[in-house]
N, C-alpha and C positions, 0 to 999 in steps of 0.2 A: 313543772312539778315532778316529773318521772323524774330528772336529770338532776335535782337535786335530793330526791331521795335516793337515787343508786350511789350519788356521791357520801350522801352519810351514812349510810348503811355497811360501805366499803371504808371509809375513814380516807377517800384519795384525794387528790385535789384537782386533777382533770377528769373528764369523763373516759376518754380512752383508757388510762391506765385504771379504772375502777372496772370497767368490765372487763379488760385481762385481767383483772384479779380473779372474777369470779369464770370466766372460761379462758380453754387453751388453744392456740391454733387448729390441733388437730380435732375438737369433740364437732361432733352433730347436733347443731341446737335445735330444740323444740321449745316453743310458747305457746302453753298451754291455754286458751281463752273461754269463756263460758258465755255459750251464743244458743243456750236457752231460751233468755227472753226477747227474742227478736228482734224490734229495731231500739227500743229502749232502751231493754236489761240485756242486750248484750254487752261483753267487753270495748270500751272503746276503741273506735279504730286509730286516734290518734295518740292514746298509749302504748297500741302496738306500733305503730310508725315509729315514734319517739324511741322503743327499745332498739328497734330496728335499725335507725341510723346509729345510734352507740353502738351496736356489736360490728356495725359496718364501720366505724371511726376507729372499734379498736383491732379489725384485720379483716373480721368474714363476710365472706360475699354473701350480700344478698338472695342471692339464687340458692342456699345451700343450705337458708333457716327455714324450718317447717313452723307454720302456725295451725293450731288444728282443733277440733272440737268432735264430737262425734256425729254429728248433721251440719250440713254448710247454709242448713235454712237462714237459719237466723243469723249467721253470717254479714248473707245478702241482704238482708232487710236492714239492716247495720250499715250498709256502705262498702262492706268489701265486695272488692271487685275483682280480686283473684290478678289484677296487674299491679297490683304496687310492688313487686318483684321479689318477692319472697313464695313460697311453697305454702300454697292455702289446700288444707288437705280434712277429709271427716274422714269416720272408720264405716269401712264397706260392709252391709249386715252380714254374716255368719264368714267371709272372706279375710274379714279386715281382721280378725282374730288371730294371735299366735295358739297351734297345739298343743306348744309344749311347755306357753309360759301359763304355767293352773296356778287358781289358788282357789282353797275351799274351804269349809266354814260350814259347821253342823245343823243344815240350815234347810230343807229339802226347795227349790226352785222350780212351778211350772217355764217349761220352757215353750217357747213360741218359735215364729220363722225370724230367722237373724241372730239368733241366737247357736254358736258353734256345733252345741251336739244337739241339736232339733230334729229330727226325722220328720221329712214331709215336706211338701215344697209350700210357698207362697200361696196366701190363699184358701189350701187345700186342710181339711182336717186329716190329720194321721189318724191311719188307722192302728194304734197303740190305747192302752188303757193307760188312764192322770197319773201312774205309779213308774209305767214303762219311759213316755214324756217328760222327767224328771230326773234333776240332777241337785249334786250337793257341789260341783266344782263351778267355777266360772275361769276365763281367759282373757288376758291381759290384749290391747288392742296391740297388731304391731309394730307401732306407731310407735309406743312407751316400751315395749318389750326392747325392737331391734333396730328402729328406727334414729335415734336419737342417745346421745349421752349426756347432754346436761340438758336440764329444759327453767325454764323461767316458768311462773306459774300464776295465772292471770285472774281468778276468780271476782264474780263484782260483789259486792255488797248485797247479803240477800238472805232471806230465810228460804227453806225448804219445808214443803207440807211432808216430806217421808222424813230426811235426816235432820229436821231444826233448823241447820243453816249450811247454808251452799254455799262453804268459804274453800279454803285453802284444801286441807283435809279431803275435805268431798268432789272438789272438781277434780284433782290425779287418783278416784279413786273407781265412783259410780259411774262417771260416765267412760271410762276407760275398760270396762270388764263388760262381757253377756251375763246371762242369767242376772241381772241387778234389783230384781224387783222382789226378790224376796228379802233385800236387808231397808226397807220401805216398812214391814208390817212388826204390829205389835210380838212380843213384846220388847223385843232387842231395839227395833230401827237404826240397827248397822252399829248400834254402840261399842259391839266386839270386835264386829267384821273391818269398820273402816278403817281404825287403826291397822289393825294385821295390814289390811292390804298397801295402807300408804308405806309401811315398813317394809316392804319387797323389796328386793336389792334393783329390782327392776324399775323404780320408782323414787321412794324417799331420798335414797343415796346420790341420786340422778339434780334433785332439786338446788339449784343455786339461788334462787331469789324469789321470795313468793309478794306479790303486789297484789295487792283486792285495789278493785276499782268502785267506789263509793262514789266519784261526781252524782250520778243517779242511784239511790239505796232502793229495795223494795223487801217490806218488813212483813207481808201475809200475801199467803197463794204460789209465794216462788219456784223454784227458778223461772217459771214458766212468768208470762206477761201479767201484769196485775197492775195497770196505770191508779186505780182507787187505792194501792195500797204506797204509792212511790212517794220518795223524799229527797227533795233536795239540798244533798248532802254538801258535794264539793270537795272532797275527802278524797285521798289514797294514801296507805296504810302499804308500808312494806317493811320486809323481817328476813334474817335466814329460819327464825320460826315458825312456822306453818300455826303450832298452837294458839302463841301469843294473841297472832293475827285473829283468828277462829275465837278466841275468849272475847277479844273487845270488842269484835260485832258483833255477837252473843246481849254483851249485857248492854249493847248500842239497840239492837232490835228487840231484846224486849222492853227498854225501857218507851220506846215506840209500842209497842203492843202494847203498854198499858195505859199509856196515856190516850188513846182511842179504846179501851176499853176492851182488848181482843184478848183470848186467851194465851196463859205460857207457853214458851214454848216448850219446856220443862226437859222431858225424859228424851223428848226425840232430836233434843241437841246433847245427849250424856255422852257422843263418841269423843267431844274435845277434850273432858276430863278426864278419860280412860286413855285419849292419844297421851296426857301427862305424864299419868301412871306407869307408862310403859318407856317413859323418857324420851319421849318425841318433840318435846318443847314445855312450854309454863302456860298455864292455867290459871296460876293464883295470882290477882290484882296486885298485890303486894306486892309483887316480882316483879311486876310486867313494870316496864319503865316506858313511858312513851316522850318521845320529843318531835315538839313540832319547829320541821325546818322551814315554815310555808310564808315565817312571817321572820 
């Protein structure tokens, strides 16, 4: 499945020369995966395999591509095992941040421990007043900042309880920065913020192939484990679009929500039609073209 959507997506006719089209000997690759939900809903591990061998069929060494997430829990519960020969990497609390890649957003953040400018160790309450313990910037991991120059982008199929849905958009965004938990609360839920930050030169620009992995969808409670909510789908969906991607599982998972009876998702998925607006990809059905190679 992987191997014929890289091939259409790229218009080539072997798989080696479809993924030199989209990277060059010299970049750092990163594959982005969302290992949130554990052993479930995280990304498959034999999607990453499958990328894996293509970028090694079309020159780079194995040793030299980072797959990474920002905890390796869920990882593990998934199967990976840190030996299939690639660079299995999360972002280190308050460590794993660059200082100088900001990005912020009118937005004020409690900050905690693991978070870059937290004053106070583990465990321990600062002794700061909720005004001094707050920030309006967050930092990019450096993983996405320095780490890496093109990255492939893994997301599964899934809604989100903070931002509506945990597609493309959202996974090179939230889990990639500190301070995250303020674009979660009413009444934005990151509608502004995610955009801006996927447009970072450090980021969007970076993007060569985004792939949601739908085999297992989970349509209420996400990214987080939620077996009462999972569908089996069977599906992967890939785009140089990130939007596209982000709108059809949108009206994929609420048309799930409402046939079970669950509420919209409504306002707290509005960051995919503002990514539009801001010309980061298409939103409107009308546009969106889909073909399926699978049959």
């Amino acid at each position: 499945m992987v191997n014929q959507l890289v091939l259409a997506v790229t218009h080539q006719t072997d798989l080696a020369s479809a993924w030199r089209s989209l990277v060059s000997p010299n970049d750092r690759i990163g594959i982005k995966i969302s290992a949130a939900g554990g052993e479930l809903f995280t990304t498959h591990r034999d999607i990453v395999n499958a990328i894996v061998d293509g970028l090694a069929a079309a020159g780079h060494s194995r040793e030299s591509i980072i797959v990474w997430d920002k905890s390796l829990g869920g990882m593990k519960e998934a199967g990976y095992t840190g030996g299939e020969g690639y660079q299995l990497k999360s972002i280190p609390p308050r460590d794993g941040y660059d200082p100088k890649a900001i990005v912020s957003a009118p937005f004020l953040g409690n900050l905690i421990w693991g978070d870059f400018e937290y004053v106070g160790e583990k465990g321990q309450v600062p002794l700061l007043s909720d005004t001094e313990n707050t920030s309006s910037v967050s930092h990019l991991s450096t993983i996405v900042a320095n780490e890496v120059t093109k990255i492939i982008n893994l997301p599964v199929l899934s809604d989100s309880v903070r931002n509506g849905v945990a597609g493309c958009l959202y996974n090179l965004t939230i889990p990639n920065i500190d301070n995250w938990r303020r674009f979660g609360a009413p009444p934005d839920f990151g509608a502004s913020s995610i955009p801006e930050f996927y447009n970072d030169p450090h980021i969007g620009r970076k993007v060569v192939l985004n792939l949601m992995d739908g085999l297992l969808a989970e349509y209420a409670g996400g990214p987080q484990s939620q077996p009462n909510y999972a569908f089996h789908f069977a599906t992967l969906y890939a785009s140089r679009d990130p939007v596209a991607i982000d709108a059809t599982a949108l009206r994929q998972l609420e048309d799930w929500r409402k046939k079970r009876k669950l509420p919209a998702i409504g306002r707290t998925g509005a960051h995919i039609d503002i990514a539009a607006q801001m010309g980061l990809g298409n939103s409107n059905p009308a546009k969106i073209e889909i073909l399926d190679v699978g049959r």
